[in-house]
N, C-alpha and C positions, 0 to 999 in steps of 0.2 A: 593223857595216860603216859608216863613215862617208859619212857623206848629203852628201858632193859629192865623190865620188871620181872622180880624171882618169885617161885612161890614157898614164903617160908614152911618151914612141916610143920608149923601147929597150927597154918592157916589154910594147908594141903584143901581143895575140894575131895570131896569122896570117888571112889572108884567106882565100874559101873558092878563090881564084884561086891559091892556096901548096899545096892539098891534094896534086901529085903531089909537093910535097917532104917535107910532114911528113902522113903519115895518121895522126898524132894532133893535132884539131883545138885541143886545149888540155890544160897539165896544175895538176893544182891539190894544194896538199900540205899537210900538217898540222906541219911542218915546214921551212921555208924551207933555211936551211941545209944542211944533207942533202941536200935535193931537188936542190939546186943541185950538188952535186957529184955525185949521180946525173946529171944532162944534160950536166956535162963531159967523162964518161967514155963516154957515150952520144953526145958530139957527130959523131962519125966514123960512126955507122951511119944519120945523117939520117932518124931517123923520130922523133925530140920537137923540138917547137917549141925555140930557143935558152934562153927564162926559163921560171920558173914562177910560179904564182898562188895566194897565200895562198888560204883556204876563205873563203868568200864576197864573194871578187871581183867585180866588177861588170861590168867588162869582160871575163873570162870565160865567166860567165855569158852573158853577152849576144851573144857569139861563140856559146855552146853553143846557145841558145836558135833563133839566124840560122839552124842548118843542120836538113835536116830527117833527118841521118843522122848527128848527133855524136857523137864518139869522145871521150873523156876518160881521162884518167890520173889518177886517184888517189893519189899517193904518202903511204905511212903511213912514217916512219922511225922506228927504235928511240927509246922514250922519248916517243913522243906519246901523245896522249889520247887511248885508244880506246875507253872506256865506251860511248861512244856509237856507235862507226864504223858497225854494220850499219844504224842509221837513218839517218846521215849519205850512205851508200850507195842506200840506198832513196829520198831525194829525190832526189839527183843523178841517179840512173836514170828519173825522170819524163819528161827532155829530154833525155839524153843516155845512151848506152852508154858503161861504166865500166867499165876493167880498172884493180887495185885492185895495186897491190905492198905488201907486206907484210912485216914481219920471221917470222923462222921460227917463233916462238911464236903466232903466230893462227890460227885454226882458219877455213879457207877455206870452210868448210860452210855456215854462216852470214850468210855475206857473198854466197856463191851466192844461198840464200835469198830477201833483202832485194833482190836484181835485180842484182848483178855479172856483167858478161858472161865476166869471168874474173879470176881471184885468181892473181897471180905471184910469188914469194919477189924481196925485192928484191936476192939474191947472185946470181940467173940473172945467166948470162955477158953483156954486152952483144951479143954475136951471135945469140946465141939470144933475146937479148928483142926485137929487134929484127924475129927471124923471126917472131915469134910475136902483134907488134902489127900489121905488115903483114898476117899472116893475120885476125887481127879485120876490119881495114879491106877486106880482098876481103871477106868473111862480111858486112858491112853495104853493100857497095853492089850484091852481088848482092841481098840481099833489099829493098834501098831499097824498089822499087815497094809493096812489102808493108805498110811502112812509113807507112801514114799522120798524120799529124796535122795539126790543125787550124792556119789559116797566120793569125797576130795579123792582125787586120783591124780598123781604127776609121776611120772617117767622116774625110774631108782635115781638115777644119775644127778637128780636136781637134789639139791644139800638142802636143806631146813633152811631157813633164814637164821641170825644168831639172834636178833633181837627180842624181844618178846613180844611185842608191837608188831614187828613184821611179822612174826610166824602167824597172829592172831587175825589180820588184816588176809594174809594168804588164804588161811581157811575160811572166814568169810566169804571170800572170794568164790571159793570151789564148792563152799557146799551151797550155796546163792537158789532158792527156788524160784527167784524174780531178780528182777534188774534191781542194783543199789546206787540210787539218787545220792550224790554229793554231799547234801544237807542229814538225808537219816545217816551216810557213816561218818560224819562229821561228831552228830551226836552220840553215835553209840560209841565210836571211841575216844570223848572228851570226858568230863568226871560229871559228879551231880548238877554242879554248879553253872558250867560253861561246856560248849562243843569246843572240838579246838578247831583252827580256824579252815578254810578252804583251801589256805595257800600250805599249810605245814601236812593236809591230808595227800594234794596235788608232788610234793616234795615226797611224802613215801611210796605214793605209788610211784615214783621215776624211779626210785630208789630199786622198787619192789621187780620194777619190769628190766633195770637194768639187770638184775638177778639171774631174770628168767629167756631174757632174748640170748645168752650163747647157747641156749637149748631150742632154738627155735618158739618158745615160749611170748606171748605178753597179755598184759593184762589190755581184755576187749572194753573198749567205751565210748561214748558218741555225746556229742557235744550238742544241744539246742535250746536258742532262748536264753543263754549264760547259764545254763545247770548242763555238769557232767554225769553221765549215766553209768555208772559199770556195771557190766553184765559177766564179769567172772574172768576164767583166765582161759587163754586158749591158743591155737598154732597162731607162729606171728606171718601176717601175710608179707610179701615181699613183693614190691615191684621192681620190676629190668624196666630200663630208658634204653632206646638201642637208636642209632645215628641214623638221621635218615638220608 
């Protein structure tokens, strides 16, 4: 993902003050093209947002992260890279509920699995997809209250990060309802194609904790088996050496 990504306004996500227009809060696709002629044939039944958002978008992301009930669309088009999808699915499920479209040859089972709130063939008529993402959207906001998690909180004092990258990486961080394995934030903030790598992830969080230790701040994580674990951000602990 590049570490200063804008979001242009005619690729803006929606606001959560849009939701009675589109009850999908963002969509994000492994294929741009495609996706995009998926939402012009969908433009008439006003439940997807106008654009869509390559995979590891930032302002995506950051839209999903705002809400505490986010809806996402997954678009897989024929000819994308799926080796990976059902773990690709699995982080995106962390922050958000993911209905997944798919071509005919995927096995929906799977993807269930890994935390899909539901797996749709991307040839569903645009009527029926349309019924069928609204029904999602009543399904999460009757259960919202159910719903908790934890609301990013930092002390006034701490500045935003400037980059786009970091600020996205931060809120992952805070709003975190389980520990983030190295290899799932690897994925979620690399593109369709490729993660990026362990050492350039390892490089922002130094970055990210150098940020946050003159506030007594850093980002918590524990090392075993050569996989790092981060569990979010929190007080830095401090040890004294005293002469003996």
């Amino acid at each position: 993902m590049p570490t200063a990504e804008r979001t242009p306004p005619s690729t803006a996500v929606k606001s959560t003050a849009d939701r009675s227009t589109y009850p999908v809060d963002a969509v994000l696709s492994l294929g741009r093209d495609e996706t995009s002629k998926l939402l012009r044939a969908m433009r008439s039944q006003q439940v997807l947002p106008p654009f869509c958002h390559p995979w590891g978008s930032g302002p995506a992301y950051r839209a999903l992260l705002r809400e505490q009930d986010a809806l996402s669309l997954l678009d897989v088009p024929e000819g994308a890279v799926t080796d990976d999808l059902a773990q690709r699915v699995h982080v995106l499920s962390a922050f958000s509920s993911v209905v997944v479209l798919t071509p005919g040859h995927i096995d929906s089972t799977e993807l269930l699995r890994a935390g899909a709130a539901n797996v749709l063939p991307r040839h569903t008529p645009p009527r029926e997809l349309a019924g069928r993402l609204t029904a999602e959207r009543r399904w999460l906001a009757a259960s919202a209250p159910r719903r908790g998690r934890r609301a990013p909180v930092l002390p006034r004092q701490v500045a935003r990060p400037r980059q786009l990258s970091q600020q996205v990486l931060q809120d992952v961080l805070l709003s975190s309802v389980r520990p983030w394995c190295c290899h799932d934030l690897c994925l979620l903030l690399g593109t369709a194609r490729a993660p990026v790598s362990r050492r350039a992830l390892q490089a922002r969080m130094v970055r990210l904790s150098e940020r946050l230790m003159p506030y007594g701040l850093s980002v918590t994580s524990t090392v075993q088996w050569g996989r790092t674990v981060y569990t979010g951000i929190g007080a830095l602990v401090l040890q004294q050496y005293f002469d003996v």
